[in-house]
C-alpha positions in Angstrom: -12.9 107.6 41.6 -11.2 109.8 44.4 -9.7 112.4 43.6 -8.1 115.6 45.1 -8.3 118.7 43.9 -7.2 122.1 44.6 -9.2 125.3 45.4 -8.2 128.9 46.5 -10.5 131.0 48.5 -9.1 134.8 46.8 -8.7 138.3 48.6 -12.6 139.2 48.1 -13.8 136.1 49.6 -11.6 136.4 53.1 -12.6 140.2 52.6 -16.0 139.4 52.7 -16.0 137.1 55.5 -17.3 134.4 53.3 -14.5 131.7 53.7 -16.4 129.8 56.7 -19.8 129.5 54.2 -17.2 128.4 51.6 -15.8 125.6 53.8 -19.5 124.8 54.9 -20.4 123.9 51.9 -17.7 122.0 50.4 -17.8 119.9 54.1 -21.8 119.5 53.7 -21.3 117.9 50.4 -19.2 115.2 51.6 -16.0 116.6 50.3 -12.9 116.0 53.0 -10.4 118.8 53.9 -6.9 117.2 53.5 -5.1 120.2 53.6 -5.9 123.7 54.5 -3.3 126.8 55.0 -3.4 130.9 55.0 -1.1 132.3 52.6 0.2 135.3 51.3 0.8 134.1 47.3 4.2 135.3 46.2 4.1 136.8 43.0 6.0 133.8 41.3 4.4 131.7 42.4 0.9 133.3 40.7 3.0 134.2 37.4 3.7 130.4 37.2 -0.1 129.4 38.6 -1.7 132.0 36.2 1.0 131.5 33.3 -1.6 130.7 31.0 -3.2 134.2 30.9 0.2 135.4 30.8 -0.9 137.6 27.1 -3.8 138.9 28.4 -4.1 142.3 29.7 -5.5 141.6 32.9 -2.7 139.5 34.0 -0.7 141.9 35.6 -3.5 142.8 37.5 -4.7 139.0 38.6 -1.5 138.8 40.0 -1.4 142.1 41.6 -5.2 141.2 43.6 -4.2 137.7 44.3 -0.7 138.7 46.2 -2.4 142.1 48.2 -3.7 140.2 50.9 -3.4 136.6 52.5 -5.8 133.9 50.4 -6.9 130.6 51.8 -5.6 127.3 49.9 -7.6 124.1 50.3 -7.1 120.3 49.2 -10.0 118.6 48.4 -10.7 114.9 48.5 -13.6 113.2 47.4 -14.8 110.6 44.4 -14.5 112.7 41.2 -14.0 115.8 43.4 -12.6 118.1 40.7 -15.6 118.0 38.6 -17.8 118.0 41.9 -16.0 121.7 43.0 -16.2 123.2 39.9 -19.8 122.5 39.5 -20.3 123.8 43.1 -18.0 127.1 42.3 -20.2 127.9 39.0 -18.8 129.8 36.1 -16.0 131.8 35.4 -18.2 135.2 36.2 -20.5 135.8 39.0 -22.9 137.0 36.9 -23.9 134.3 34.7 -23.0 131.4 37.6 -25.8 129.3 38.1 -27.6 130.4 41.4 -27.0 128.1 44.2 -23.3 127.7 43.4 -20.9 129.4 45.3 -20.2 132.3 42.4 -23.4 132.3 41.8 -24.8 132.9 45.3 -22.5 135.4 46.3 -20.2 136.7 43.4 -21.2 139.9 40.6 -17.6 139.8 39.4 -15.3 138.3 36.6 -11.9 138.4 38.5 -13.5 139.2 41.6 -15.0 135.8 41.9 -14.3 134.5 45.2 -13.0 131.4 44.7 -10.0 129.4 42.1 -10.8 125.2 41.5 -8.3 123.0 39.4 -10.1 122.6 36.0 -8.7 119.0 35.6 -7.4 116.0 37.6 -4.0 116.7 36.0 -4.2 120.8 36.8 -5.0 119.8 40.3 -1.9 117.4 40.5 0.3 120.4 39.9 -1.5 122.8 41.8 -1.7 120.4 44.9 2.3 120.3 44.5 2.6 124.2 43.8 1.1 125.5 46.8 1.7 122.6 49.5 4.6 120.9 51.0 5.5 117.3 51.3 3.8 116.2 54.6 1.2 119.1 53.8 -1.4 117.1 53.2 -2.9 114.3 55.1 -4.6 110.8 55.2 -7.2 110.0 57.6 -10.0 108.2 58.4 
């Protein structure tokens, strides 16, 4: 089925100069770029993305990272594409990501993990909405 999904290239990654090798390999997997924008995240705009870590006592701080520098903000579309990212991002911490996915090539962090993708079709629904604009995103060929 397609699908679009949602993924956020975070402060570490565009530190790093890693968000090329990021788009690289979501393009050489088949996956289209409908949307693509640099952003500095406002604050409540993360509160309300992250709002279900909101009792945990790095959430301050996940916000605080996220807004201190521009992060890049991609829509993804491809048949079953949300499962297809997040098996290509890896798990939660770079540490125990499988090698060969993006996390687990390049990541030795828990929050410093380069990379947010939508955990379900319905998380990337509203993500897709939270972060881009009508007329945003875009059909083509």
């Amino acid at each position: 089925m397609m699908e679009r999904t949602c993924a956020i290239l975070k402060p570490d990654a565009v530190n790093r100069g890693l968000v090329g090798e990021v788009i690289r390999r979501f393009e050489n997997k088949g996956l289209k770029i409908v949307g693509m924008k640099m952003e500095r995240l406002e604050t409540k705009k993360l509160e309300e993305h992250y709002a279900h870590h909101k009792d945990k006592p790095f959430f301050k701080g996940l916000v605080k990272y996220m807004a201190s520098i521009p992060c890049i903000v991609i829509a993804l579309e491809g048949v079953e594409a949300v499962e297809v990212v997040r098996r290509m991002v890896g798990a939660t911490s770079g540490r125990k990501a499988d090698m060969g996915s993006i996390r687990g090539d390049y990541s030795m962090s828990h929050q410093q993990n380069l990379i947010h993708a939508s955990g379900s079709r319905e998380e990337a629904e509203k993500e897709l909405k939270r972060f881009f604009k009508d007329g945003e995103l875009h059909n083509y060929p």
